[in-house]
C-alpha positions as CSV (number, residue, x, y, z in Angstrom):
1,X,-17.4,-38.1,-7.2
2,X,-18.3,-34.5,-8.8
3,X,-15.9,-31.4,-7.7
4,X,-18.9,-29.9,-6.4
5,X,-20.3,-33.0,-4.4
6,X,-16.4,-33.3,-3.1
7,X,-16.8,-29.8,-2.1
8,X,-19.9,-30.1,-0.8
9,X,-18.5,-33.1,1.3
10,X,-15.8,-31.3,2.9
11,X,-18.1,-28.7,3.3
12,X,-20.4,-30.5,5.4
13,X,-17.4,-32.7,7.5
14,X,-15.6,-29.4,8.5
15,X,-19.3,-28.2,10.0
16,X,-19.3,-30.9,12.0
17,X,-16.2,-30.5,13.5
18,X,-16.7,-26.5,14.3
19,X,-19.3,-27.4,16.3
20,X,-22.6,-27.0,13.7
21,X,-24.5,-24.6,12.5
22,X,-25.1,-22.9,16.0
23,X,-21.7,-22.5,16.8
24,X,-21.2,-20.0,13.8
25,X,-21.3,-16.2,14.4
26,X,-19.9,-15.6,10.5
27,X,-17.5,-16.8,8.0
28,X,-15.4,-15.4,5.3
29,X,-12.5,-16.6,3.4
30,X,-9.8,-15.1,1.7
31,X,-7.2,-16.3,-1.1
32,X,-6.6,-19.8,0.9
33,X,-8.0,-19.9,3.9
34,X,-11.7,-20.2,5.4
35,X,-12.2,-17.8,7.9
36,X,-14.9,-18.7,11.2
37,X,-15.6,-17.1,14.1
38,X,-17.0,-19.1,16.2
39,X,-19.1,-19.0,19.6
40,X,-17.3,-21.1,21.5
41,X,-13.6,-22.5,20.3
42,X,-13.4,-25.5,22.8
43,X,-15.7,-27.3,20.2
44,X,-13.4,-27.3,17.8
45,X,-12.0,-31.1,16.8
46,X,-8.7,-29.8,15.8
47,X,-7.6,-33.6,15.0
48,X,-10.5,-34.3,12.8
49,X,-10.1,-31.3,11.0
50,X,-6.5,-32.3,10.2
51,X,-8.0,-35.7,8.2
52,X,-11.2,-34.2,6.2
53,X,-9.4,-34.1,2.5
54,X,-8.4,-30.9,0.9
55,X,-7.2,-29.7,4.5
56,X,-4.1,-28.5,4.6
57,X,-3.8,-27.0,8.3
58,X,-6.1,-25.1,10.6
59,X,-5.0,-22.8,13.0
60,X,-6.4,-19.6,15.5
61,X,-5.7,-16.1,15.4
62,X,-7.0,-13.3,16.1
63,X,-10.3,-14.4,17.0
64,X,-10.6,-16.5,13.7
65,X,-10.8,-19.8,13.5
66,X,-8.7,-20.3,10.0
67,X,-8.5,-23.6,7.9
68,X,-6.4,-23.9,4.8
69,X,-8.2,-25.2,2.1
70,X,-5.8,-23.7,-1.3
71,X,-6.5,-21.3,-3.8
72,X,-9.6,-22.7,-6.2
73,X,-10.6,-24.8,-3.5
74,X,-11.7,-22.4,-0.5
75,X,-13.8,-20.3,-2.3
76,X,-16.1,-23.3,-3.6
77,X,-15.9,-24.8,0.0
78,X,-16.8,-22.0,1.7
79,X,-20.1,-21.1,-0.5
80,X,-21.2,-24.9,0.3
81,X,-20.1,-24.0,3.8
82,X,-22.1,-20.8,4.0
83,X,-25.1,-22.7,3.1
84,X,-24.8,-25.3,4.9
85,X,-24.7,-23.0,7.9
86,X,-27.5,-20.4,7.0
87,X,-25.1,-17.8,7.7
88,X,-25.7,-15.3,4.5
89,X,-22.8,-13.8,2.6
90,X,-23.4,-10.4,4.4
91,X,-22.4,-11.9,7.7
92,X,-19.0,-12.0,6.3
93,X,-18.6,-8.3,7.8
94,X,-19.5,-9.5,10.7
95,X,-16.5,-11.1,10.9
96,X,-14.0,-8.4,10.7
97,X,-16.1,-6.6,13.2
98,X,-15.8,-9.6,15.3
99,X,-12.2,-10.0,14.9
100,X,-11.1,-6.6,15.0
101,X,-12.1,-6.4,18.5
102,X,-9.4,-8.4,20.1
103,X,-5.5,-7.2,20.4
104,X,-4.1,-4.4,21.1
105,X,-4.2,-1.1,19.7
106,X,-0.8,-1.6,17.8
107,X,-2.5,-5.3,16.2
108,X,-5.8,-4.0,15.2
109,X,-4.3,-1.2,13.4
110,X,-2.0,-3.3,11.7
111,X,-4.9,-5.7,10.9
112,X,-6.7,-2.6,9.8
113,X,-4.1,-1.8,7.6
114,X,-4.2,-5.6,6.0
115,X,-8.0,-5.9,5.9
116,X,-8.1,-2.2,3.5
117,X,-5.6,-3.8,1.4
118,X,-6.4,-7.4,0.8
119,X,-9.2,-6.1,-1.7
120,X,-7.4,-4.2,-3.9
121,X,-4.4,-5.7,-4.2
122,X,-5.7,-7.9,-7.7
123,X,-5.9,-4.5,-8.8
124,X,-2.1,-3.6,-8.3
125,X,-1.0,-6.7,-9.2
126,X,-2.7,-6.2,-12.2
127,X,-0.8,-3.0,-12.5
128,X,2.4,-4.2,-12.1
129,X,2.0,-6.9,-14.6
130,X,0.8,-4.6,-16.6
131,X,4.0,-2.7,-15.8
132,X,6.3,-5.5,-16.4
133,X,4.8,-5.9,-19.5
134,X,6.1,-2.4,-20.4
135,X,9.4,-3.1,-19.3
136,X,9.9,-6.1,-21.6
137,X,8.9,-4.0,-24.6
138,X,10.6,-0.4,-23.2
139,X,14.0,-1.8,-21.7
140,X,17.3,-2.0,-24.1
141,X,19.1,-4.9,-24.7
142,X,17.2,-7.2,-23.0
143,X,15.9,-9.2,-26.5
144,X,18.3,-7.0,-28.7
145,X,21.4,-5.9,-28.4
146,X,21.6,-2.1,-27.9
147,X,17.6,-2.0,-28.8
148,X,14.5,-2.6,-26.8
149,X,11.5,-4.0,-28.9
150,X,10.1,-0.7,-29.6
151,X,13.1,0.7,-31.5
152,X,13.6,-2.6,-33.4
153,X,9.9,-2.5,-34.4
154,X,8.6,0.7,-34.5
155,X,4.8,-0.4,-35.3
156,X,4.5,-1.7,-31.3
157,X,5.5,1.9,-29.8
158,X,2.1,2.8,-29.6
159,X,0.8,-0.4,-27.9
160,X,3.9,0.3,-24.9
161,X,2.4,3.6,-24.6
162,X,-0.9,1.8,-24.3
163,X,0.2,-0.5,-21.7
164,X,2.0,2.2,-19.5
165,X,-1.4,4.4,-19.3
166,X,-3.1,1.2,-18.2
167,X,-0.6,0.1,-16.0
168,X,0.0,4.0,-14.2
169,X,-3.8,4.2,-14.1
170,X,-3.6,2.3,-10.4
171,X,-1.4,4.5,-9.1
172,X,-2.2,7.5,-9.8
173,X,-5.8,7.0,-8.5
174,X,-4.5,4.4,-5.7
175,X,-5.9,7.2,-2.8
176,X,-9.8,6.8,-5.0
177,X,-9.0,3.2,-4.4
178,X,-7.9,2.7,-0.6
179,X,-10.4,5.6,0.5
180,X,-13.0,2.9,-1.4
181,X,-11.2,0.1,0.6
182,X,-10.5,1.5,4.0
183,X,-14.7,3.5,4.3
184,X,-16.0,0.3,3.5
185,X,-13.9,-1.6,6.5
186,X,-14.7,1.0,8.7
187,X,-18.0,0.6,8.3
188,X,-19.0,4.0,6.7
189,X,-20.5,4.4,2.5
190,X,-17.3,3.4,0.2
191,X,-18.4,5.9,-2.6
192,X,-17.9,8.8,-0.2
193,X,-14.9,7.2,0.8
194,X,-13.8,8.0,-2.7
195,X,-15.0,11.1,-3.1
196,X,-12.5,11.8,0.1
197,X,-9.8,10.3,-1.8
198,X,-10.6,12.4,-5.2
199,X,-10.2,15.6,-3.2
200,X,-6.6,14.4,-1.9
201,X,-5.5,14.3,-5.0
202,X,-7.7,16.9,-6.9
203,X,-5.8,18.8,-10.1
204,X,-6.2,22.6,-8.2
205,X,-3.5,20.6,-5.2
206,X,0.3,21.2,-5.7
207,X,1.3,17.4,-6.5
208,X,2.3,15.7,-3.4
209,X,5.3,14.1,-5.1
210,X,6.2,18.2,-5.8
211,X,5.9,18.9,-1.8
212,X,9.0,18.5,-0.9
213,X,11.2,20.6,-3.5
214,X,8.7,24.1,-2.8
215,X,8.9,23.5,0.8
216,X,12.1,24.0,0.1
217,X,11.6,27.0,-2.0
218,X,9.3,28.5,-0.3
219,X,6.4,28.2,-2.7
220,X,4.1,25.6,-1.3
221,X,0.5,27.4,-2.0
222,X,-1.8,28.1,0.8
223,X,-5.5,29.1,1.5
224,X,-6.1,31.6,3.5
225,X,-9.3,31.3,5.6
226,X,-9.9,33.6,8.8
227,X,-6.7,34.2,9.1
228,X,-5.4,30.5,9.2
229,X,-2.9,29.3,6.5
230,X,-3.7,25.6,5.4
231,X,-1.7,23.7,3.0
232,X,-3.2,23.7,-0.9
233,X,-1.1,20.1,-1.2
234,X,-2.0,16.5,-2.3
235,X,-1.3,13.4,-1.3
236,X,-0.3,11.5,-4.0
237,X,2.3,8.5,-2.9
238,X,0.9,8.1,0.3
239,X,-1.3,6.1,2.4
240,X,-1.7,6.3,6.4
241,X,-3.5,10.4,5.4
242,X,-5.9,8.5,3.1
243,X,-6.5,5.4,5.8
244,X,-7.2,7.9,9.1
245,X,-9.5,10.0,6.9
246,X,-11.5,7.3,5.7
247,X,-11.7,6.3,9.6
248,X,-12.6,9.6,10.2
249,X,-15.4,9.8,7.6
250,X,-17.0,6.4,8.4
251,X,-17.3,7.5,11.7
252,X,-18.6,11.1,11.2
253,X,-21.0,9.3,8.9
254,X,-21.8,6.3,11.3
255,X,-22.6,8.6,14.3
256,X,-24.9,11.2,12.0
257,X,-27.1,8.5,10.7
258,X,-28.1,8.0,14.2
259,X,-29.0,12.0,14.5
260,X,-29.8,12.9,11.8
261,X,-34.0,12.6,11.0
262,X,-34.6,9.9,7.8
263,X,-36.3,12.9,5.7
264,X,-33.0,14.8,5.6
265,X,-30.5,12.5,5.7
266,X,-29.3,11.4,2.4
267,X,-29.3,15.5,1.9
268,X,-27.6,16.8,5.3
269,X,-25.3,13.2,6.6
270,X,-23.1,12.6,3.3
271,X,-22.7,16.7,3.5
272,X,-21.1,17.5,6.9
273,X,-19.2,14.2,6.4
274,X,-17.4,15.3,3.5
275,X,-17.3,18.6,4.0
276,X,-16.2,17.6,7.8
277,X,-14.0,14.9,6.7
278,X,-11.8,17.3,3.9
279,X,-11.3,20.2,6.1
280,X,-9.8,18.0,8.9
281,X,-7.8,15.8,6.3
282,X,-6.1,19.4,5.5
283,X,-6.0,21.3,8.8
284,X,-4.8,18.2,10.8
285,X,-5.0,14.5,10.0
286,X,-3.1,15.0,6.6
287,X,0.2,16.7,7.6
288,X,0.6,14.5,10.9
289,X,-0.2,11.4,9.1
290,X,2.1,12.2,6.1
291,X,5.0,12.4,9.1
292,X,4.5,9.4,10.6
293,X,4.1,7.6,6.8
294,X,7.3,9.0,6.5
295,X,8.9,7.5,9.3
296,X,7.4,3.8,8.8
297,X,8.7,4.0,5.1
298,X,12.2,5.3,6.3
299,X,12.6,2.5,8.5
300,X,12.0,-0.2,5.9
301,X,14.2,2.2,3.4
302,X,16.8,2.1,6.9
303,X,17.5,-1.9,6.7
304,X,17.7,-2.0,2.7
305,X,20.0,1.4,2.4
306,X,21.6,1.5,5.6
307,X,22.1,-1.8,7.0
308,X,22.6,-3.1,3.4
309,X,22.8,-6.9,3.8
310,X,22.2,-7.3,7.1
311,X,19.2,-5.2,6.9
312,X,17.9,-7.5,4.2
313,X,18.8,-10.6,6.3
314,X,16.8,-8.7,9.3
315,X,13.7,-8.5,6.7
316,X,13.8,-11.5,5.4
317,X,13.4,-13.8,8.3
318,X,10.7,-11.4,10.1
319,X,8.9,-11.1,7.1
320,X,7.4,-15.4,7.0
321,X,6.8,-14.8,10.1
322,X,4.5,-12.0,10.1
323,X,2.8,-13.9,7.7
324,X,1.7,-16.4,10.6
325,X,0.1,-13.2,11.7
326,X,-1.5,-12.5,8.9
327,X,0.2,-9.1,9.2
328,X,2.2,-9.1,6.3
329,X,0.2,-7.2,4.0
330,X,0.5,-4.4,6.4
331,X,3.8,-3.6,4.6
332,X,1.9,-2.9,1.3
333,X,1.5,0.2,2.9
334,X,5.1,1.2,3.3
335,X,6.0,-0.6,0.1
336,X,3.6,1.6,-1.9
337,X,5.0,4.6,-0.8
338,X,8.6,3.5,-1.7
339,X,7.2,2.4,-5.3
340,X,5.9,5.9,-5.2
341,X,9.0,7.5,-5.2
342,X,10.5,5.2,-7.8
343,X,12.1,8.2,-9.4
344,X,13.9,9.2,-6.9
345,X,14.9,5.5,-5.6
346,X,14.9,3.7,-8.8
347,X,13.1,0.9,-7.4
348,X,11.5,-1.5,-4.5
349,X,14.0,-3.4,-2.4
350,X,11.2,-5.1,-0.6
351,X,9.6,-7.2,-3.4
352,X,12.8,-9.6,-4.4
353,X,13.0,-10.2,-0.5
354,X,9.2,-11.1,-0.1
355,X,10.0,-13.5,-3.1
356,X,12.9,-15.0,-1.7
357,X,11.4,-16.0,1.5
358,X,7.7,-17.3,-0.3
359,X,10.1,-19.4,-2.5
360,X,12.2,-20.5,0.3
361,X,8.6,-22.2,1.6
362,X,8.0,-23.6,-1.2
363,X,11.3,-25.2,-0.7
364,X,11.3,-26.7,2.4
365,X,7.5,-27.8,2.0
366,X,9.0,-29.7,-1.0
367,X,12.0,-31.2,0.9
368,X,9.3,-32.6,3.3
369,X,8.0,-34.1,0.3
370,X,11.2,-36.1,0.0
371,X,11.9,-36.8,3.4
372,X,8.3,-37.6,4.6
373,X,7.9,-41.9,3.9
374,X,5.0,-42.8,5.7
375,X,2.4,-39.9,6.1
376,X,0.7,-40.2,2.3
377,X,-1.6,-36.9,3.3
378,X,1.1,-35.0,4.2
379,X,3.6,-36.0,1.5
380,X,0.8,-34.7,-0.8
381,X,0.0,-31.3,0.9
382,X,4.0,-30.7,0.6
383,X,4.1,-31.1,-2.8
384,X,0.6,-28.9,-4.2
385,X,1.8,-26.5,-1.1
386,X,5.4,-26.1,-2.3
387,X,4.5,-25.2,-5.7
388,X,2.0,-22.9,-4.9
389,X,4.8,-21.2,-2.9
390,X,7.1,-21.0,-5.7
391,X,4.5,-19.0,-7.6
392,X,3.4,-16.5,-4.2
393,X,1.1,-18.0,-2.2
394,X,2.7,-19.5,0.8
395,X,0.0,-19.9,3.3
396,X,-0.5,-23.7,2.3
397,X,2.9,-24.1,3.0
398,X,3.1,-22.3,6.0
399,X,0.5,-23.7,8.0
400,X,-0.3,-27.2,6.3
401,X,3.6,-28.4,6.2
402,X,6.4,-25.8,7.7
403,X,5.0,-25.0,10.8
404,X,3.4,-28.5,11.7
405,X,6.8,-30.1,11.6
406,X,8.6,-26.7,12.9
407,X,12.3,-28.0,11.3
408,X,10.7,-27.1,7.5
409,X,10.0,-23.3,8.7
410,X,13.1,-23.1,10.3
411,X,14.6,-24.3,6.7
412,X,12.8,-21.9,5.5
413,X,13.8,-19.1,7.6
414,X,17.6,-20.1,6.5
415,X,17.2,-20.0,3.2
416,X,15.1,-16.5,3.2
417,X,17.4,-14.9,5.3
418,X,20.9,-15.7,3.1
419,X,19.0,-15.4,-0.4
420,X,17.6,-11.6,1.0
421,X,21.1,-10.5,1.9
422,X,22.4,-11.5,-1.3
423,X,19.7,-9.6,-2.8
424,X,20.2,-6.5,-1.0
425,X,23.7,-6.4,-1.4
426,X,23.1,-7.1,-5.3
427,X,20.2,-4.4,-4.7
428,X,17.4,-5.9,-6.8
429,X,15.1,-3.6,-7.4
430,X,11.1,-3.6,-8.6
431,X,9.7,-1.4,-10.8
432,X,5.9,-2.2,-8.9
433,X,3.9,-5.2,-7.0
434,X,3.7,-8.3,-8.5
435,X,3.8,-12.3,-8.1
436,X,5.9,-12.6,-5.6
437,X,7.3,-15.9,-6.6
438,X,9.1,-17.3,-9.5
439,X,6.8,-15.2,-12.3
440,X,7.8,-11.9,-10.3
441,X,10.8,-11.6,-12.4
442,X,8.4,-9.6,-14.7
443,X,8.3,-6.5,-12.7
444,X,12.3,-6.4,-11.8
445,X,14.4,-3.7,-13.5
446,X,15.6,-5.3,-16.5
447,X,19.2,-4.9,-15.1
448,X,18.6,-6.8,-12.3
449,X,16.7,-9.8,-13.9
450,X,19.7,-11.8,-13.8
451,X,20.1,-11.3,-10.2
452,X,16.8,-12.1,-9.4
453,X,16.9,-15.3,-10.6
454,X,20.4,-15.7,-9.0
455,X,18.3,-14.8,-5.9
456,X,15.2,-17.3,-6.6
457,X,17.7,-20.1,-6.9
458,X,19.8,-19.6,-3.8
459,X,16.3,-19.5,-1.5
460,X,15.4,-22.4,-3.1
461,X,18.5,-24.5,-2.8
462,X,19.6,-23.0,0.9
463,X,16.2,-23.8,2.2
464,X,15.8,-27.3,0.5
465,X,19.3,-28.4,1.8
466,X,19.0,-26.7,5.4
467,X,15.3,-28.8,5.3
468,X,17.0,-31.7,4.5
469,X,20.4,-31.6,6.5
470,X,17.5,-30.5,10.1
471,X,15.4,-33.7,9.3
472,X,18.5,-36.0,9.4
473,X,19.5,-34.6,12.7
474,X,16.3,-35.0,14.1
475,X,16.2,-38.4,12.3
476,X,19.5,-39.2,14.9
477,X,17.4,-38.2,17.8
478,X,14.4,-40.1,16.1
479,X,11.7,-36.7,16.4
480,X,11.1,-37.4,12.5
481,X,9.1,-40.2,10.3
């Protein structure tokens, strides 16, 4: 049988076993899992679900009905899927929408914050490969002693130069970016979105990462309108300002539409809702956003720099299991605005712990591989699952092996948590986002490296023996096959 007929097969089986065609409201997917929402979950044949081939888990949240299908795979699933369904690709919205509704205030906007960054984080990965790359050629002593590659051979300076513009180019335009991101969530036009985000960081603005030092000095500009004083700054390194104001724009926009007659509105709607939109990013939204940015970054930056170890520990088991939540990439937003101060920190704490833990899956999903005799499905999913940890995608793992059998994810949790404290204490640092697996070594400071791997290994062995020495004792009590 074809790929595509094998696709097309699953395609049709997992249908079934939703409920049909009927039952769909929309359906997405993202790196590894197939996203439904369905109209009515108690049609769901979780059990036959579990046997179709290329399943590696299913599981509920947040209104969602997920299935892990694996990177490569899901995408090509889920077209036949789509079709099969008559849902059209546009419902995919729909879904978020959906979705979004249920939870609290504190979950939606931490699932806000995930949804604007899902899409663009290829594009700082790419970055910070990019960056790595310029650390291989830029750092001293790594290939030659007292040399980096550029002094040794001079012809290849201009190529590292290269490669930094391309790799800074993300960053320094990362507000054009989520503005994009976050307007389009929210349901408003993405290209004003990133006009908003263009303003925030607009040449005429003192630089944001400057803010600090001439509030200080007492020479942070102003402009002066009708008496009121309002900040001339930008908002370079930061993210919650650029998020609300997109949320404030998409809804400006969303509400004039309705208003507004059809002969004047792509004239007077995208107007006020700029115009709108930038006076309230500077007047209010900005400055009380950038506080409370401040304070979500200090308390990741509290663990790593206060609590040293312990701290890392702390982040290290919470981390996997925000990931059930889908959560996790919530912290990009924090994380972004640590890398943005690289200068003055030297560095990312957070990536070598996210690392350690997705390797620590990978781990325990291939201990289970070992252990398991008699479930031939399962001993495969632990395998493919386990080595996609090890290179940063963990969701296979998660959901098709470590959770299913519990004693895996609690491996897991074990490993994560001692490998993150010795990587605090050791305090290796990134240089930007990345794979964070095995391959992430590329964006750590070239002096911790070493450490890194140090770091991979111990996750890797500490989980796989924990794995191991919880399935024998369960073994005794016979809860394992």
């Amino acid at each position: 049988m074809s790929k595509d007929k094998q696709y097309e097969k699953v395609a049709k089986e997992l249908l079934k076993c939703v409920g049909g065609e009927e039952n769909i409201i929309s359906v997405a997917h993202c790196a590894t899992r197939l996203r439904v929402v369905l109209k009515d979950d108690k049609k769901i044949e979780s059990e036959a679900i579990e046997e179709i081939d290329l399943v590696k888990g299913s599981f509920n949240n947040g209104g969602q009905f997920q299935i892990i299908l694996g990177t490569g795979i899901v995408d090509e699933v889920c077209k036949h899927f789509i079709g099969l369904s008559g849902i059209s690709e546009t419902s995919k919205e729909e879904l978020k929408q959906v979705s979004s509704k249920k939870g609290n205030v504190m979950q939606r906007f931490l699932k806000a914050l995930a949804d604007v960054f899902v899409p663009i984080l290829p594009a700082l990965v790419a970055a910070g490969l990019l960056m790595g790359i310029n650390n291989l050629l830029t750092v001293q002593g790594l290939f030659i002693k007292g040399k980096s590659l550029i002094e040794a051979y001079p012809t290849i300076s201009g190529l590292a130069e290269m490669i930094n513009t391309f790799s800074n180019a993300a960053f320094v335009f990362l507000p054009v970016l989520i503005c994009f991101s976050a307007t389009k969530i929210f349901g408003g036009t993405p290209v004003l979105g990133a006009v908003i985000g263009a303003i925030m960081i607009h040449p005429d603005l003192l630089n944001g990462y400057s803010y600090g030092e001439a509030l200080l000095d007492g020479t942070v500009p102003y402009w002066s309108i009708f008496g009121f004083n309002i900040a001339k700054v930008g908002y370079q390194g930061t993210v919650l300002p650029i998020i609300a104001s997109s949320f404030i724009l998409a809804n400006i926009e969303k509400r004039l539409r309705k208003v507004v007659t059809p002969m004047l509105d792509n004239i007077v709607t995208p107007l006020i809702t700029v115009l709108v939109t930038a006076i309230l990013t500077f007047t209010v939204v900005g400055p009380v956003m950038r506080t409370v940015g401040d304070w979500m970054t200090a308390g990741v930056m509290y663990l790593f720099f206060d609590l040293g170890f312990v701290g890392g520990a702390i982040y290290g088991i919470v981390y996997p299991l925000l990931v059930i939540t889908g959560m996790h990439h919530s912290l990009v937003a924090a994380e972004t605005q640590i890398l943005a101060n690289i200068g003055t920190l030297g560095g990312s704490p957070t990536f070598a712990v996210v690392a350690a833990s997705n390797v620590a899956q990978g781990a325990a999903a291939l201990a289970v591989f070992f252990i398991i005799k008699k479930n031939a499905k399962m001993k495969s999913t632990a395998s493919a699952a386990g080595i996609s940890a090890l290179l940063g995608i963990t969701e296979p793992a998660v959901f098709g092996v470590n959770l299913k059998l519990i004693y895996p994810f609690i491996g897991a949790l074990i490993g994560s948590a001692v490998s993150s404290a010795y990587a605090t204490f050791m305090k290796v640092l990134s240089l930007s986002p990345g794979p964070a697996g095995l391959p992430g070594v590329i964006v750590i400071r070239a002096e911790s490296m070493i450490q890194y791997m140090i770091t991979m290994l111990m996750a890797f062995v500490v989980a796989f023996i924990s794995t191991v020495i919880l399935a024998k004792i369960l073994a005794k009590k016979k809860e394992i096959v």
